[in-house]
C-alpha beads as a LAMMPS data file, in Angstrom:
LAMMPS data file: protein, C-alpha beads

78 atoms
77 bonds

1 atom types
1 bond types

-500.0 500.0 xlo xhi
-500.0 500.0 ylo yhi
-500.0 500.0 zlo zhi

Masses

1 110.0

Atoms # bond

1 1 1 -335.439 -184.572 -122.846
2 1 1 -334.320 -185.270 -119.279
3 1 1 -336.590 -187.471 -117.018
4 1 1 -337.424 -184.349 -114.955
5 1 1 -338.716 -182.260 -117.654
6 1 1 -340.970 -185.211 -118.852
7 1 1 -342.079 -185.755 -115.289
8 1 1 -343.261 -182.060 -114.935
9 1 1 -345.080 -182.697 -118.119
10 1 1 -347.296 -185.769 -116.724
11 1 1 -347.767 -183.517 -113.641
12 1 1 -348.810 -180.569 -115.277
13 1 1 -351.075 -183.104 -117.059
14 1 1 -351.888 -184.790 -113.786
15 1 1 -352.731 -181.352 -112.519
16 1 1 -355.348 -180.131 -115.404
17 1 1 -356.961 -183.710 -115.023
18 1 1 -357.781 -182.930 -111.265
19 1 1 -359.099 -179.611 -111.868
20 1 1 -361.149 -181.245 -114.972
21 1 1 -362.123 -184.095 -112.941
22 1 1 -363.722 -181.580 -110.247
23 1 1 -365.580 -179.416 -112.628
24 1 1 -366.904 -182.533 -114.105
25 1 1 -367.990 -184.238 -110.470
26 1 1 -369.718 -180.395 -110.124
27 1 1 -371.696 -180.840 -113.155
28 1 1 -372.786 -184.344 -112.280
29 1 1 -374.059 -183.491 -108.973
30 1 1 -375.810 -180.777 -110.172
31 1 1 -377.516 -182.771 -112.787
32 1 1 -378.623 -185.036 -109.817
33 1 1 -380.172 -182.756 -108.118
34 1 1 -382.259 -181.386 -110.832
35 1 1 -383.148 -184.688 -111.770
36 1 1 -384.339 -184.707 -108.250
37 1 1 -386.423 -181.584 -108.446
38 1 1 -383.900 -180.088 -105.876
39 1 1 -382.036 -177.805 -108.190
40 1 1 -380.879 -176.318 -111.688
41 1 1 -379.236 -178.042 -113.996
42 1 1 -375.907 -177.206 -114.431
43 1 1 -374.888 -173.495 -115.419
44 1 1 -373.445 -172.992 -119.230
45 1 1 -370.339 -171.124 -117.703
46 1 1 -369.893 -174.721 -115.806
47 1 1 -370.396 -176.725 -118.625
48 1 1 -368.143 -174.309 -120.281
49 1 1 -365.523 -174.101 -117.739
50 1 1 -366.029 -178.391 -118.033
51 1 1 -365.052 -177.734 -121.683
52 1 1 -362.284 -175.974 -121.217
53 1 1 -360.556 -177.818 -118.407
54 1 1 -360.838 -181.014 -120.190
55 1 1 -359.183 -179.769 -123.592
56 1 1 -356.523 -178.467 -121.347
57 1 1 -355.943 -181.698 -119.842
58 1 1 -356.141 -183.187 -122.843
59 1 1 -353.561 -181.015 -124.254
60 1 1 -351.079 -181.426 -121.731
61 1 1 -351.263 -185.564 -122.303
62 1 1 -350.768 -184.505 -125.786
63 1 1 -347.619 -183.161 -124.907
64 1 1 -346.434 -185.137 -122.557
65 1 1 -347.157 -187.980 -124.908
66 1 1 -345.344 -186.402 -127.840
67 1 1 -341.944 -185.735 -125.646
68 1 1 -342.021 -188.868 -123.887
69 1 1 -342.184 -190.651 -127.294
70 1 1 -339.650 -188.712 -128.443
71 1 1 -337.395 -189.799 -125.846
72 1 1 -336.024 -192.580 -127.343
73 1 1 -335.369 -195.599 -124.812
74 1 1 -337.047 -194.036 -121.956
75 1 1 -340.057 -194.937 -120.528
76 1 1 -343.117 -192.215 -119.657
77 1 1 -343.309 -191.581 -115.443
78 1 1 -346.570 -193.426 -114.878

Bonds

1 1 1 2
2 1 2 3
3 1 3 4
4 1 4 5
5 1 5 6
6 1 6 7
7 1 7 8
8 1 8 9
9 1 9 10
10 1 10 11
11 1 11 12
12 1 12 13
13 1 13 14
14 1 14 15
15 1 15 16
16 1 16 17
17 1 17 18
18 1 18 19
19 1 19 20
20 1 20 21
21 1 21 22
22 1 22 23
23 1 23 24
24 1 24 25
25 1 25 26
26 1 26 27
27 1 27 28
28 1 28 29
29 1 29 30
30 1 30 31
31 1 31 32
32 1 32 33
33 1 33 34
34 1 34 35
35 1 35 36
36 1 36 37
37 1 37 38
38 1 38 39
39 1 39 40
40 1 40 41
41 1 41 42
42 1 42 43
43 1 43 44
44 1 44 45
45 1 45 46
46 1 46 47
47 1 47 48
48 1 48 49
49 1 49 50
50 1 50 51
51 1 51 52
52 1 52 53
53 1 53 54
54 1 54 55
55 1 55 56
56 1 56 57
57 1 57 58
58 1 58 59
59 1 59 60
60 1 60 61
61 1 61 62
62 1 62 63
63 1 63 64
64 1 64 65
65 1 65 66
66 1 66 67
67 1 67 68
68 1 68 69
69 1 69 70
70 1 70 71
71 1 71 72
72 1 72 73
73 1 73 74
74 1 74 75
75 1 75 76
76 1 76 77
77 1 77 78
């Protein structure tokens, strides 16, 4: 695999970690402000969407994982 395609494969993962990340800062400030008595807790299409994001994320290090260590002699694009 050539260094480019594994280095759109840690930023796709990069990507889905960010958008994870977010959803997961939403639910936590939510949370605070219910604990507060300022708010709702959290939505379960947010904790959901949480969820979902992260398995994506989690996916795409998968992957990128898997083809970096299949590149034999090259190291991943931290």
């Amino acid at each position: 695999m050539a260094a480019t395609d594994l280095q759109k494969l840690f930023d796709n993962w990069r990507e889905a970690d960010a958008a994870a990340r977010e959803a997961e800062r939403e639910v936590q400030a939510a949370y605070m402000k219910f604990m507060d008595g300022k708010g709702e807790p959290p939505s379960r299409e947010l904790q959901l969407r949480v969820r979902v994001l992260r398995r994506a994320a989690t996916d795409r290090l998968t992957c990128a994982l898997t083809a970096a260590d299949k590149s034999v002699g090259k190291t991943p694009p931290f």
